[in-house]
PyMOL Python script that loads the backbone (N, CA, C, O; Angstrom):
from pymol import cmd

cmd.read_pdbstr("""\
ATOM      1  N   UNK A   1      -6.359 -47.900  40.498  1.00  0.00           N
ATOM      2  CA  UNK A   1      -5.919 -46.589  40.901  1.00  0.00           C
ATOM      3  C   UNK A   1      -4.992 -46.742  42.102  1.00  0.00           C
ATOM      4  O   UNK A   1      -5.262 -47.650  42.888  1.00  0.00           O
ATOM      5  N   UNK A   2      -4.036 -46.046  42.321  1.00  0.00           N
ATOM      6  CA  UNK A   2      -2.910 -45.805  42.878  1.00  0.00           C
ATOM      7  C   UNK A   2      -2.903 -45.108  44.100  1.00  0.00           C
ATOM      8  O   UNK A   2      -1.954 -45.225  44.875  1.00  0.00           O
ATOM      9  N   UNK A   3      -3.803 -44.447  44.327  1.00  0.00           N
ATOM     10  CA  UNK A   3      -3.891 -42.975  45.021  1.00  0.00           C
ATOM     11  C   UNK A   3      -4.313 -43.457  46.806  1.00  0.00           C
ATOM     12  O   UNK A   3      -5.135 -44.216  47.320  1.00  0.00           O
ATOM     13  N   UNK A   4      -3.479 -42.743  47.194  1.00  0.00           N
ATOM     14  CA  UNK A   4      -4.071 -42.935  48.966  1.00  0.00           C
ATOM     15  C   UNK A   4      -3.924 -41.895  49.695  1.00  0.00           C
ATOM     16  O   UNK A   4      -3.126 -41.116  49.173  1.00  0.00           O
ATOM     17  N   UNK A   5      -4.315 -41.554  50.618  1.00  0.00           N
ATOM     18  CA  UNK A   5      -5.030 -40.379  51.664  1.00  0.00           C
ATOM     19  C   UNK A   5      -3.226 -39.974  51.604  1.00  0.00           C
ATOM     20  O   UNK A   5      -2.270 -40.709  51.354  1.00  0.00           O
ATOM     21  N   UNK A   6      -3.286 -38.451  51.960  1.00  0.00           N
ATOM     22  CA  UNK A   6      -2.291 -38.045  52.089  1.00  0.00           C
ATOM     23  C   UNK A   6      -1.630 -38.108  53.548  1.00  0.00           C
ATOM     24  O   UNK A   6      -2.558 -37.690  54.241  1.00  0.00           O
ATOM     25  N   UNK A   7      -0.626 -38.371  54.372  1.00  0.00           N
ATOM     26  CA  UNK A   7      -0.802 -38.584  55.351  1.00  0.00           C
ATOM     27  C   UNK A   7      -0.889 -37.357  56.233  1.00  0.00           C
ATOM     28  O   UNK A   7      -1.537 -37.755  57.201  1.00  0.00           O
ATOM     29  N   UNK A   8      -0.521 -35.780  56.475  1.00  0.00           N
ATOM     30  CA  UNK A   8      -0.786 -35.072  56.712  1.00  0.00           C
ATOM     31  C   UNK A   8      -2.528 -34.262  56.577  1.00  0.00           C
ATOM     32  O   UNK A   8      -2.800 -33.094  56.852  1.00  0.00           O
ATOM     33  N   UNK A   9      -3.295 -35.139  56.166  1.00  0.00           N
ATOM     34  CA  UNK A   9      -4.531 -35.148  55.974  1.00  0.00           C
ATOM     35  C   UNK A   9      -5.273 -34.558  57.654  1.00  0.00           C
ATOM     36  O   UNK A   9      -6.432 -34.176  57.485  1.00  0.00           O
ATOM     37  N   UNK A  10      -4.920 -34.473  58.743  1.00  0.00           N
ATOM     38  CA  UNK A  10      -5.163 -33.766  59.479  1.00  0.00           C
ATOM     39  C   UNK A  10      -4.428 -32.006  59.791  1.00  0.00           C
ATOM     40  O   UNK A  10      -4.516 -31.021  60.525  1.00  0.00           O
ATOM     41  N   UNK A  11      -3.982 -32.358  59.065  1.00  0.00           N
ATOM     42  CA  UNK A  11      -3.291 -30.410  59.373  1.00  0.00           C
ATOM     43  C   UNK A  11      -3.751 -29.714  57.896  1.00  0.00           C
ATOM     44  O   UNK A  11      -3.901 -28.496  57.790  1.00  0.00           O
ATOM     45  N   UNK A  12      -3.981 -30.785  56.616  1.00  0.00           N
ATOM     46  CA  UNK A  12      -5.269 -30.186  55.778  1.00  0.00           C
ATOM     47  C   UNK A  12      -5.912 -29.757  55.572  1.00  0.00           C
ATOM     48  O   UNK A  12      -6.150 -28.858  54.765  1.00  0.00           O
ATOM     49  N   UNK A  13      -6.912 -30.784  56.928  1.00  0.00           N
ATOM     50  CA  UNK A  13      -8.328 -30.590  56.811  1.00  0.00           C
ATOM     51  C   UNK A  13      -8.302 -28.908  58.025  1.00  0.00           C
ATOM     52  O   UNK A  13      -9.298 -28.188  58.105  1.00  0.00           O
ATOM     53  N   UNK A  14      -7.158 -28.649  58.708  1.00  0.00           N
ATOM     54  CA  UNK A  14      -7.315 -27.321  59.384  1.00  0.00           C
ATOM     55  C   UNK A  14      -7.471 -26.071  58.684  1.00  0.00           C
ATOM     56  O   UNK A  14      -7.887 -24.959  59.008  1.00  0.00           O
ATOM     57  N   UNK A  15      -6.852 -26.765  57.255  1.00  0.00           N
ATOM     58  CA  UNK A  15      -6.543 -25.454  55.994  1.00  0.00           C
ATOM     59  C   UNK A  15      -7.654 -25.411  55.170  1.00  0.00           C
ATOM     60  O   UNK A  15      -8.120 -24.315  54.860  1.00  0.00           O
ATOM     61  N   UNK A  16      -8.272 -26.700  54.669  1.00  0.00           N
ATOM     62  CA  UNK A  16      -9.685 -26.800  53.722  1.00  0.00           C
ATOM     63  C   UNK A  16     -10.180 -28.040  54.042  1.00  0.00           C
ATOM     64  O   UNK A  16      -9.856 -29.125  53.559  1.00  0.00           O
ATOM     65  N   UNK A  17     -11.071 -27.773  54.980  1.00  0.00           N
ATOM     66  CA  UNK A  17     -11.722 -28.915  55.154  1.00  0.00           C
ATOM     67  C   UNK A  17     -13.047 -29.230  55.022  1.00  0.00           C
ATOM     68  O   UNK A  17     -13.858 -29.743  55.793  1.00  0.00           O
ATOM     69  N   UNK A  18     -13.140 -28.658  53.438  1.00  0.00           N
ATOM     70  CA  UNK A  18     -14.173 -29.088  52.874  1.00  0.00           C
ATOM     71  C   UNK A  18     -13.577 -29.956  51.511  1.00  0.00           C
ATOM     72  O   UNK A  18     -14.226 -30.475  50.603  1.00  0.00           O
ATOM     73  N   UNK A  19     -11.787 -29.901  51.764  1.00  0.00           N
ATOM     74  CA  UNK A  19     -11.650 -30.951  50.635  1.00  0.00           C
ATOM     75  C   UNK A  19     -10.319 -31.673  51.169  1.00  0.00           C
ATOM     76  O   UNK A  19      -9.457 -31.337  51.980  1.00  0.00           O
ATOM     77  N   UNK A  20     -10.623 -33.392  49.954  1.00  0.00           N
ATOM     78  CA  UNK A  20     -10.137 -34.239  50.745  1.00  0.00           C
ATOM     79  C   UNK A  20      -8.816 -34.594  49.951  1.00  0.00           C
ATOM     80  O   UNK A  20      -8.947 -35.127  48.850  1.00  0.00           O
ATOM     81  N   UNK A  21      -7.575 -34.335  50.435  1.00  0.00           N
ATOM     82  CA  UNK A  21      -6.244 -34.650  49.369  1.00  0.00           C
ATOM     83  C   UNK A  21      -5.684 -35.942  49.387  1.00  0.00           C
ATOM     84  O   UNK A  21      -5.631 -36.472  50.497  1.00  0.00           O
ATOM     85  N   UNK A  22      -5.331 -36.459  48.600  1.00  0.00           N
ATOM     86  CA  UNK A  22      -5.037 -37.826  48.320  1.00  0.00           C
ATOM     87  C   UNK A  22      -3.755 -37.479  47.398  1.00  0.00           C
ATOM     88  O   UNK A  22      -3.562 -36.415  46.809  1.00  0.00           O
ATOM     89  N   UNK A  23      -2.951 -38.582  47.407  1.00  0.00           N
ATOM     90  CA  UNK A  23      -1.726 -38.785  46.488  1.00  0.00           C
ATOM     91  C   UNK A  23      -1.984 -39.704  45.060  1.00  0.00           C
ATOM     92  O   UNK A  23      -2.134 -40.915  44.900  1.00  0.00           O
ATOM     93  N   UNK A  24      -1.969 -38.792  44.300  1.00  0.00           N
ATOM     94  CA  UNK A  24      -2.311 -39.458  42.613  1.00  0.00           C
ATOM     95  C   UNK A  24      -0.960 -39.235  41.602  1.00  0.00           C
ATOM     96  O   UNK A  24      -0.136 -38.324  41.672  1.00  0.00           O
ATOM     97  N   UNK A  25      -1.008 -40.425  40.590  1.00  0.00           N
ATOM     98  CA  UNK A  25      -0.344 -40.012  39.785  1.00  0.00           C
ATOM     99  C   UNK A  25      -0.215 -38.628  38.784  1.00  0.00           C
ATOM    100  O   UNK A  25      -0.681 -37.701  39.446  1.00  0.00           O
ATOM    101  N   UNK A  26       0.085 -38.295  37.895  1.00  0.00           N
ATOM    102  CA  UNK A  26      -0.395 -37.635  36.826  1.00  0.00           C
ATOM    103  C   UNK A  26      -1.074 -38.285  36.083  1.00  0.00           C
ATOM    104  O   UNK A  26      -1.964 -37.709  35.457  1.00  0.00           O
ATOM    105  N   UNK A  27      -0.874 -39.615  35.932  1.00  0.00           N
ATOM    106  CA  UNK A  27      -1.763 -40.140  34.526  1.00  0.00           C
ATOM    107  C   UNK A  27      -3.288 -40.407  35.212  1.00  0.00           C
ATOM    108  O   UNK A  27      -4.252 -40.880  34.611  1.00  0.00           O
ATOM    109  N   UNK A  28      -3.258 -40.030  36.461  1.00  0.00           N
ATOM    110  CA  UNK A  28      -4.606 -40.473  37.492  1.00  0.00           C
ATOM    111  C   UNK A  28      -5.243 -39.050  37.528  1.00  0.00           C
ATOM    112  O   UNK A  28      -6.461 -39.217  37.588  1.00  0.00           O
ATOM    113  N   UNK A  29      -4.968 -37.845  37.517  1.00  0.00           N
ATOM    114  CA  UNK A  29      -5.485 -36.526  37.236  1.00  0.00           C
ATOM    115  C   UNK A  29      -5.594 -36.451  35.687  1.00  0.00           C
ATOM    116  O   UNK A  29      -6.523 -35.754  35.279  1.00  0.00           O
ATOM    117  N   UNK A  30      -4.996 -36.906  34.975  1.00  0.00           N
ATOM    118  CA  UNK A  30      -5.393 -36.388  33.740  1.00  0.00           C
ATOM    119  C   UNK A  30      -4.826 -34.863  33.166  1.00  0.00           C
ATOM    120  O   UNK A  30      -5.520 -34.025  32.590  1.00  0.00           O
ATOM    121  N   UNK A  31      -3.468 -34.762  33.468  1.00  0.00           N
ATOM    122  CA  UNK A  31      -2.960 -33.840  33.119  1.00  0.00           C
ATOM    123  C   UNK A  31      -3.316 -32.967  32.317  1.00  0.00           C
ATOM    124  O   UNK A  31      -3.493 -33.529  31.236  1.00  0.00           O
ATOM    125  N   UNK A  32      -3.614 -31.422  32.207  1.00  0.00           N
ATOM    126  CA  UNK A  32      -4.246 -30.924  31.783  1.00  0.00           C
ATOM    127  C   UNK A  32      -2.814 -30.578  29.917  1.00  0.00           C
ATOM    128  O   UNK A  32      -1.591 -30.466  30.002  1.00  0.00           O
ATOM    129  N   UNK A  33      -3.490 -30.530  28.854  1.00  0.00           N
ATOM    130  CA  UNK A  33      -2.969 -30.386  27.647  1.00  0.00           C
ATOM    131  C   UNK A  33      -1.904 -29.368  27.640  1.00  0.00           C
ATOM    132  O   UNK A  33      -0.812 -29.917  27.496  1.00  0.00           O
ATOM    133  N   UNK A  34      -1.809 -27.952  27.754  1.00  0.00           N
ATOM    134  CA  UNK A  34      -1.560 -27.321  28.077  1.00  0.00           C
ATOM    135  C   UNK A  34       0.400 -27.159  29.433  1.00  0.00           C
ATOM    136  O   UNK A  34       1.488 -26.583  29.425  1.00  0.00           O
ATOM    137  N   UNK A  35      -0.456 -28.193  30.348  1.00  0.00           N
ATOM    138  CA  UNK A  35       0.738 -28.711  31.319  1.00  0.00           C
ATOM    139  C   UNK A  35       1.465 -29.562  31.076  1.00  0.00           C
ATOM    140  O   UNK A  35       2.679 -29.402  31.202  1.00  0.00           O
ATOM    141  N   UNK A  36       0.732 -31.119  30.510  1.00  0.00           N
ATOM    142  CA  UNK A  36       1.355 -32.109  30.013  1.00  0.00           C
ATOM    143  C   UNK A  36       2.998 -31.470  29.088  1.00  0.00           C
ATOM    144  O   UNK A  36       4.150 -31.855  29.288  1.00  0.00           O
ATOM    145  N   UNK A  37       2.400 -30.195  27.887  1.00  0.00           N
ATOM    146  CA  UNK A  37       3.868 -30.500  27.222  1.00  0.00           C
ATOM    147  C   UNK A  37       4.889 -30.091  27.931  1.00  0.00           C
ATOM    148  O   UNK A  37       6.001 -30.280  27.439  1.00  0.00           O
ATOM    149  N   UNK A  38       4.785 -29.376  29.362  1.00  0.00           N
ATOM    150  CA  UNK A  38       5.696 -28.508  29.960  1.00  0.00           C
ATOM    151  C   UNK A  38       6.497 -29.812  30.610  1.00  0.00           C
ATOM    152  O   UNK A  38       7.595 -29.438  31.022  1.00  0.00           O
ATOM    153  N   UNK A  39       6.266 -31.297  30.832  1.00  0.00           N
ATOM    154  CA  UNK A  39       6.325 -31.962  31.436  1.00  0.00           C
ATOM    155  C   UNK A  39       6.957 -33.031  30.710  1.00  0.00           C
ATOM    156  O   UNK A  39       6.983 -34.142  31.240  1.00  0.00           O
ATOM    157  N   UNK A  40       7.506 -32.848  29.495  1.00  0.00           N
ATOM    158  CA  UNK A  40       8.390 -33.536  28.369  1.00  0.00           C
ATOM    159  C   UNK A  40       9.457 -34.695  29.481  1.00  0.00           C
ATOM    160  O   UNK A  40      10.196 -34.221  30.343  1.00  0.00           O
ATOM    161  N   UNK A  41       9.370 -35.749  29.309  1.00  0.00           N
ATOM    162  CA  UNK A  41      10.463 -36.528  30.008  1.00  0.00           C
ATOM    163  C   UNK A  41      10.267 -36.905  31.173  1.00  0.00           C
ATOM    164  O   UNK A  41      11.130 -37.625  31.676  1.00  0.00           O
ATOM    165  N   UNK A  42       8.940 -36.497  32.053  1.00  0.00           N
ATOM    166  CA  UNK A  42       8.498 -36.776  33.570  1.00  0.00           C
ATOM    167  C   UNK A  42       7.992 -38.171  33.112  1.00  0.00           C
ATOM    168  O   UNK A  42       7.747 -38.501  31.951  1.00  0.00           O
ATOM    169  N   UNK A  43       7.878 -38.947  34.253  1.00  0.00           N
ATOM    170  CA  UNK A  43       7.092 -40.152  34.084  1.00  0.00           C
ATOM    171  C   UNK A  43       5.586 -40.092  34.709  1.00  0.00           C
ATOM    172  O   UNK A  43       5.468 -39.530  35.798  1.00  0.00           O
ATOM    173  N   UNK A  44       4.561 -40.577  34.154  1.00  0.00           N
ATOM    174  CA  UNK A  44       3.491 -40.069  34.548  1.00  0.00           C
ATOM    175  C   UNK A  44       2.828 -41.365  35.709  1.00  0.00           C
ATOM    176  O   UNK A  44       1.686 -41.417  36.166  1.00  0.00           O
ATOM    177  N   UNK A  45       3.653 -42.047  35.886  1.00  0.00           N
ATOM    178  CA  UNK A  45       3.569 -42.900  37.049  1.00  0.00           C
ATOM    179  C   UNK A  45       4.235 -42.786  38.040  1.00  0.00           C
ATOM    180  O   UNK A  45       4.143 -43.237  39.182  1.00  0.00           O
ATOM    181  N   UNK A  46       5.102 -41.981  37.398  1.00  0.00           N
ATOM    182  CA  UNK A  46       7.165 -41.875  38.439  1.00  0.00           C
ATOM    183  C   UNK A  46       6.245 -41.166  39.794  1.00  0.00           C
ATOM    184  O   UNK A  46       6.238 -41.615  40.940  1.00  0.00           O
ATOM    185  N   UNK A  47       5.502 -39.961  39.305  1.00  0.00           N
ATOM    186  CA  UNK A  47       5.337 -38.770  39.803  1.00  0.00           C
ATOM    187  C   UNK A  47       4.293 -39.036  40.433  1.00  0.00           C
ATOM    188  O   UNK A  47       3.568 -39.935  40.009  1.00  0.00           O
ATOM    189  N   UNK A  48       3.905 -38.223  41.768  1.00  0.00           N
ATOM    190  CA  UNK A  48       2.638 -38.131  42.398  1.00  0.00           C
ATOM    191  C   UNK A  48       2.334 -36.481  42.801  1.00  0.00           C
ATOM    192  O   UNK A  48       3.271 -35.716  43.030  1.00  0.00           O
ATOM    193  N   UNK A  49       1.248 -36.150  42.843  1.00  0.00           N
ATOM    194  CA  UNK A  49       0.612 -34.688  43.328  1.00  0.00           C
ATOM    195  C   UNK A  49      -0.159 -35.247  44.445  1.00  0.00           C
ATOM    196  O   UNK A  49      -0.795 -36.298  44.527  1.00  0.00           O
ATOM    197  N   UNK A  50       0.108 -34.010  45.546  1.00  0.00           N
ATOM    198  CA  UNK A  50      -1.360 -33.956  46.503  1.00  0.00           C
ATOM    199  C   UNK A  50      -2.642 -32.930  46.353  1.00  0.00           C
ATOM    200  O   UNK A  50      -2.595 -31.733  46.638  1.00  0.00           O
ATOM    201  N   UNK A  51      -3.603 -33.514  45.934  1.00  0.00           N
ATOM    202  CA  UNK A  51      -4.702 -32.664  45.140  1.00  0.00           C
ATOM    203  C   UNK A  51      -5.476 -33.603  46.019  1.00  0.00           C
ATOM    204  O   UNK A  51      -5.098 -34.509  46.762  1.00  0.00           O
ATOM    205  N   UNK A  52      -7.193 -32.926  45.598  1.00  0.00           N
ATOM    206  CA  UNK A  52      -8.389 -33.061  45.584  1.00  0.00           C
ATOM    207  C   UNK A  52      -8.741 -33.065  44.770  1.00  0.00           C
ATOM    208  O   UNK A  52      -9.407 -32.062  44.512  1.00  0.00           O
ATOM    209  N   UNK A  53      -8.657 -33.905  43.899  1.00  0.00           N
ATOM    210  CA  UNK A  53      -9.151 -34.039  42.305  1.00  0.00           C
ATOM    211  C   UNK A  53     -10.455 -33.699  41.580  1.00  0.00           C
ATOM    212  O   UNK A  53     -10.601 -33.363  40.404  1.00  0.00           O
ATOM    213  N   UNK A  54     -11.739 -33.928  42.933  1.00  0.00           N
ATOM    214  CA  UNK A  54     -13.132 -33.453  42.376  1.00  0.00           C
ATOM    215  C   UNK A  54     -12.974 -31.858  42.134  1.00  0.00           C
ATOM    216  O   UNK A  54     -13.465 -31.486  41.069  1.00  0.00           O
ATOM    217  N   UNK A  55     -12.256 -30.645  43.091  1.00  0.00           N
ATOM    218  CA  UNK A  55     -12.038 -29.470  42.927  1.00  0.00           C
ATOM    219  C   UNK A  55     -11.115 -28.923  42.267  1.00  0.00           C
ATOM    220  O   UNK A  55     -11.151 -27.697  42.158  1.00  0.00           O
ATOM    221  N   UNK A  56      -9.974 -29.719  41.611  1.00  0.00           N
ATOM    222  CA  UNK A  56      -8.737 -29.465  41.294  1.00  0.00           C
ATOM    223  C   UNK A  56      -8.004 -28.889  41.829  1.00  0.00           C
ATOM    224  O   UNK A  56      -7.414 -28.117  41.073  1.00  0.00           O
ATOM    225  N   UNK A  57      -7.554 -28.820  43.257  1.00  0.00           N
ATOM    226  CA  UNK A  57      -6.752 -28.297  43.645  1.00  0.00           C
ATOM    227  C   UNK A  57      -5.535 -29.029  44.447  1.00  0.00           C
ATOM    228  O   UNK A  57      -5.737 -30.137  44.942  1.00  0.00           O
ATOM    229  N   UNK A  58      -4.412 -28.460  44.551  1.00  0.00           N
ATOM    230  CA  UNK A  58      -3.343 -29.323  44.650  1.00  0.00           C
ATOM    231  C   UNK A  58      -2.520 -28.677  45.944  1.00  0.00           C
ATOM    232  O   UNK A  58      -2.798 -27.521  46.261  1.00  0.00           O
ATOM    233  N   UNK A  59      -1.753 -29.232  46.517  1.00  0.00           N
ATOM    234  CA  UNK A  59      -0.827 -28.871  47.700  1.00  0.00           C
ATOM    235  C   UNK A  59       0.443 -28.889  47.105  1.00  0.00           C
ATOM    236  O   UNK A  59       0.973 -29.961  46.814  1.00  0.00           O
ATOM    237  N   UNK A  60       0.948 -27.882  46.908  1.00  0.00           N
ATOM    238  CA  UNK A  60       1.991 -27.502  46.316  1.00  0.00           C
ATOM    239  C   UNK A  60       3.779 -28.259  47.236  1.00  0.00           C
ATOM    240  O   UNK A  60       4.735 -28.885  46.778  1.00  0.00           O
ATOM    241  N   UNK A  61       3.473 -27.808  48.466  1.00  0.00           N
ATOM    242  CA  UNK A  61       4.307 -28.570  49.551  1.00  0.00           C
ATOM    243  C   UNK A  61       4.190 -30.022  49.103  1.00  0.00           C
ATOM    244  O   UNK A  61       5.322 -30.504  49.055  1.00  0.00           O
ATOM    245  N   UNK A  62       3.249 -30.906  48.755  1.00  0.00           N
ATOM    246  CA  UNK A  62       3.902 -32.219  48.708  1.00  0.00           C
ATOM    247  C   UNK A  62       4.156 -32.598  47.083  1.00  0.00           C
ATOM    248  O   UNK A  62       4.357 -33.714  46.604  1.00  0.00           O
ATOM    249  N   UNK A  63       4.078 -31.289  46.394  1.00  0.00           N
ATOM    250  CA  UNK A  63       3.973 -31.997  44.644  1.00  0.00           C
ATOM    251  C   UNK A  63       5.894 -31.609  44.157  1.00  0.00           C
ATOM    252  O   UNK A  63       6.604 -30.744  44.671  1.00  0.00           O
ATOM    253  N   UNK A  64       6.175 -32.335  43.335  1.00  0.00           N
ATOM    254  CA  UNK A  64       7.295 -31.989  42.198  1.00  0.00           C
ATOM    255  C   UNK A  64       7.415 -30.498  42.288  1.00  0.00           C
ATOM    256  O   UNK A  64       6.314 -29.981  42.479  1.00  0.00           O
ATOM    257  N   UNK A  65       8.484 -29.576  42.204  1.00  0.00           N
ATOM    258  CA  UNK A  65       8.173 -28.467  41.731  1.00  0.00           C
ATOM    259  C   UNK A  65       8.105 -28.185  40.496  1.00  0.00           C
ATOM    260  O   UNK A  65       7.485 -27.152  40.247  1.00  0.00           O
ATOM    261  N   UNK A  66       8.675 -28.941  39.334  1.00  0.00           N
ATOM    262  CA  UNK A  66       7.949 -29.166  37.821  1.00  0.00           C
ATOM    263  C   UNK A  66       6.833 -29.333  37.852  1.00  0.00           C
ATOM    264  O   UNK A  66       6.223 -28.690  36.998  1.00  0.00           O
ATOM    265  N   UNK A  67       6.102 -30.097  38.646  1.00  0.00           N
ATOM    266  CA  UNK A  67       4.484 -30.162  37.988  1.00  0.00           C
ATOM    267  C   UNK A  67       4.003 -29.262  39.189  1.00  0.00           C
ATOM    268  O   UNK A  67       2.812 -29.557  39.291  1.00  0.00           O
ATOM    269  N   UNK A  68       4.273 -28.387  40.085  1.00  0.00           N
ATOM    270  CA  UNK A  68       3.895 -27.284  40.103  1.00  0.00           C
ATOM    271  C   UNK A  68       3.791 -26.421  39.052  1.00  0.00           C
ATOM    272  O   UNK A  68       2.706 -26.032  38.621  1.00  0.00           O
ATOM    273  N   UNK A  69       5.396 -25.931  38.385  1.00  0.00           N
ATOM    274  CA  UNK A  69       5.137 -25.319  37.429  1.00  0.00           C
ATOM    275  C   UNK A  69       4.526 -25.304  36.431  1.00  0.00           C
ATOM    276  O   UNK A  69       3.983 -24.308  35.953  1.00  0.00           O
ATOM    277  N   UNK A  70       4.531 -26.769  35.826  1.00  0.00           N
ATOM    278  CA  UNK A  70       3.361 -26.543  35.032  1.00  0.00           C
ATOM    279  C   UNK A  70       2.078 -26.906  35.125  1.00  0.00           C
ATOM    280  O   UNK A  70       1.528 -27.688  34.350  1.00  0.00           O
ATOM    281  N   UNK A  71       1.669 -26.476  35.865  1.00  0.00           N
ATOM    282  CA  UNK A  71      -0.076 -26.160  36.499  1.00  0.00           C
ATOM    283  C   UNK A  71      -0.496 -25.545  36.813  1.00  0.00           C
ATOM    284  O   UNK A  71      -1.616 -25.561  37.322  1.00  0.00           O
ATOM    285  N   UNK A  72       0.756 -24.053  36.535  1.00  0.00           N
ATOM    286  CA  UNK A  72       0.152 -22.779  36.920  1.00  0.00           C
ATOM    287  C   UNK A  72      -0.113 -22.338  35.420  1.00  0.00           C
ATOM    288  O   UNK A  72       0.464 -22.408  34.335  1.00  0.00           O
ATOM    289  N   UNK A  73      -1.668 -21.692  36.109  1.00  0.00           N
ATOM    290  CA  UNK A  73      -1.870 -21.163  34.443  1.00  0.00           C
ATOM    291  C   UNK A  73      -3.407 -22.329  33.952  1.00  0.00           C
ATOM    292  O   UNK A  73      -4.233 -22.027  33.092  1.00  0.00           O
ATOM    293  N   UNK A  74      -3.414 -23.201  34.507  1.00  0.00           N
ATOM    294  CA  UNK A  74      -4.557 -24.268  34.330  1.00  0.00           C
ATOM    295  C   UNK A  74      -5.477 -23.847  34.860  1.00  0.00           C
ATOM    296  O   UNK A  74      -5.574 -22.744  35.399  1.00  0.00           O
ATOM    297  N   UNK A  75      -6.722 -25.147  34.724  1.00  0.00           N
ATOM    298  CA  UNK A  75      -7.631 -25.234  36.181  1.00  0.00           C
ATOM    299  C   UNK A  75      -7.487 -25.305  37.110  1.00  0.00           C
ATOM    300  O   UNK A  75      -8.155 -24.755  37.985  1.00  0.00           O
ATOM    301  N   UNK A  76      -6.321 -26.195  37.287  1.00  0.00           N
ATOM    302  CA  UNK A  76      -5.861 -26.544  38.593  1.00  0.00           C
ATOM    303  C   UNK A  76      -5.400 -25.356  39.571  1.00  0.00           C
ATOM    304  O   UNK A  76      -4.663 -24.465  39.149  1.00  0.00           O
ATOM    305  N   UNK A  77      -5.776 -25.375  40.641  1.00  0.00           N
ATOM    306  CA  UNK A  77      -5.596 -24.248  41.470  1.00  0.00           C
ATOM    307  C   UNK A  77      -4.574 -24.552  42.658  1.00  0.00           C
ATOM    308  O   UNK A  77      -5.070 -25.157  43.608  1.00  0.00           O
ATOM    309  N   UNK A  78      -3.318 -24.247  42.739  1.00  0.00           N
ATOM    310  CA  UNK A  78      -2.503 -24.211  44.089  1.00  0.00           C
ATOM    311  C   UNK A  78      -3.156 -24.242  45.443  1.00  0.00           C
ATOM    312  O   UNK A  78      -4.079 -23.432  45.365  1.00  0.00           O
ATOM    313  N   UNK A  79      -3.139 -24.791  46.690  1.00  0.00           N
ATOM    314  CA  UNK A  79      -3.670 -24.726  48.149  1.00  0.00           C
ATOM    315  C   UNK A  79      -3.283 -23.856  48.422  1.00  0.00           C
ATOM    316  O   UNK A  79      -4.253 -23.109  48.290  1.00  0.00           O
ATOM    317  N   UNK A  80      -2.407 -23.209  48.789  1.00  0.00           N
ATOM    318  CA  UNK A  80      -1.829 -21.403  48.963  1.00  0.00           C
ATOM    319  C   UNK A  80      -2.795 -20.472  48.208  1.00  0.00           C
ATOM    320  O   UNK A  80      -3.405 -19.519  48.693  1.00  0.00           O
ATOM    321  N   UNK A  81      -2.816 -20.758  47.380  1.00  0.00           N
ATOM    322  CA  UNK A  81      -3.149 -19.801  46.804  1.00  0.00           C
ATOM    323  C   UNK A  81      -5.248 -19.522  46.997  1.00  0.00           C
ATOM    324  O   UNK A  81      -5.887 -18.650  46.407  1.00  0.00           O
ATOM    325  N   UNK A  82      -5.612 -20.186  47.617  1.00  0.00           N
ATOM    326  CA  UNK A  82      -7.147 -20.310  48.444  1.00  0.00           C
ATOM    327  C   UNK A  82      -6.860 -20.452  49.667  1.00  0.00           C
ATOM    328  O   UNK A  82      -7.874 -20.228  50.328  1.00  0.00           O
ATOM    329  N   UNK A  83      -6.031 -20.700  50.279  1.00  0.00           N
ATOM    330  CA  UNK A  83      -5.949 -20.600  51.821  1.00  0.00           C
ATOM    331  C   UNK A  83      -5.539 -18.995  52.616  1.00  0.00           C
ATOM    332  O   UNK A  83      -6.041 -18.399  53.569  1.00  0.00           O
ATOM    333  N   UNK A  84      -4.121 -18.618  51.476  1.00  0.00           N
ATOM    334  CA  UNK A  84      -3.707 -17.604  51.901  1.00  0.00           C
ATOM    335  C   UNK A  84      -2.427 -18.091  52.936  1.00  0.00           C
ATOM    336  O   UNK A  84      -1.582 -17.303  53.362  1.00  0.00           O
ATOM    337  N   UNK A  85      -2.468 -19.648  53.269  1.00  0.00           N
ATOM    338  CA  UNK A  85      -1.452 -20.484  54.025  1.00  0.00           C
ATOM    339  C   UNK A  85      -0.404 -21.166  53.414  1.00  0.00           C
ATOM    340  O   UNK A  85      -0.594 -22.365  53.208  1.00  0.00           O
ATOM    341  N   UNK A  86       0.737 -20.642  53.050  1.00  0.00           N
ATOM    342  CA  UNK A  86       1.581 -21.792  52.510  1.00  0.00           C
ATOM    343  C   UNK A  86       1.878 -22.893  53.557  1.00  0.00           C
ATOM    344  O   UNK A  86       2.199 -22.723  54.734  1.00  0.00           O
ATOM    345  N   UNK A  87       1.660 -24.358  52.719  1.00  0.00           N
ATOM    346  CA  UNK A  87       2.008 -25.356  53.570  1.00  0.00           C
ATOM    347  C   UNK A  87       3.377 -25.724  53.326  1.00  0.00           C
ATOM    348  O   UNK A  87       3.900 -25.473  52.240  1.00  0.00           O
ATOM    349  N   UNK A  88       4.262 -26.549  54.654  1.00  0.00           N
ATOM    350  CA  UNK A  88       5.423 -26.582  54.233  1.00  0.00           C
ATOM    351  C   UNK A  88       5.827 -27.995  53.583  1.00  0.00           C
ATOM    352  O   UNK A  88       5.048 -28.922  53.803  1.00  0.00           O
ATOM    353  N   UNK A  89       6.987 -28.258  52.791  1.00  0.00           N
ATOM    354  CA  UNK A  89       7.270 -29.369  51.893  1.00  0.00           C
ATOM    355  C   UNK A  89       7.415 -30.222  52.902  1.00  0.00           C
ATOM    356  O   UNK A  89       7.669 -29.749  54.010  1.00  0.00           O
ATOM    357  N   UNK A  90       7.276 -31.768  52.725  1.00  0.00           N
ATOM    358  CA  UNK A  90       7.347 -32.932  53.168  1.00  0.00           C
ATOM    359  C   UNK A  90       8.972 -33.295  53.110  1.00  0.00           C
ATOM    360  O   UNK A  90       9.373 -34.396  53.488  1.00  0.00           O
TER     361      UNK A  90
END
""", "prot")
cmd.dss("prot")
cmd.show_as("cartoon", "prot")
cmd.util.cbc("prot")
cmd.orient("prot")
């Protein structure tokens, strides 16, 4: 596995710090069926998300904005969108 602490992991944990975000591939989340086809031509190694993978939720500021888009509409749940805080892009 690929994945390592996100480095903004202290201004995170100010937003949810009951969960812990790390940088994963897609093929390391397990793209949900649904998202995967929206995602035709991405590389699923190329790419990384900042999520908490046990809760599914993702930080939109450090992800693709394609695989934002297609992950709305999933399980996966945006950090904005439970914080009420947009974080800003890297």
């Amino acid at each position: 596995m690929s994945s390592h602490s996100c480095p903004d992991w202290p201004d995170l944990m100010e937003v949810a710090p009951g969960l812990k975000f790390m940088h994963c591939t897609l093929g390391e989340i397990h793209v949900p069926p649904e998202a995967f086809v929206q995602l035709e031509g991405v590389s699923q190694d190329g790419f990384s998300i900042c999520c908490d993978l046990e809760s599914h939720v993702y930080n939109p500021g450090h992800t693709d904005p394609r695989i934002v888009a297609a992950l709305r509409g999933t399980h996966w749940i945006a950090l904005d969108e439970i914080s009420g805080r947009p974080m800003p892009p890297r």
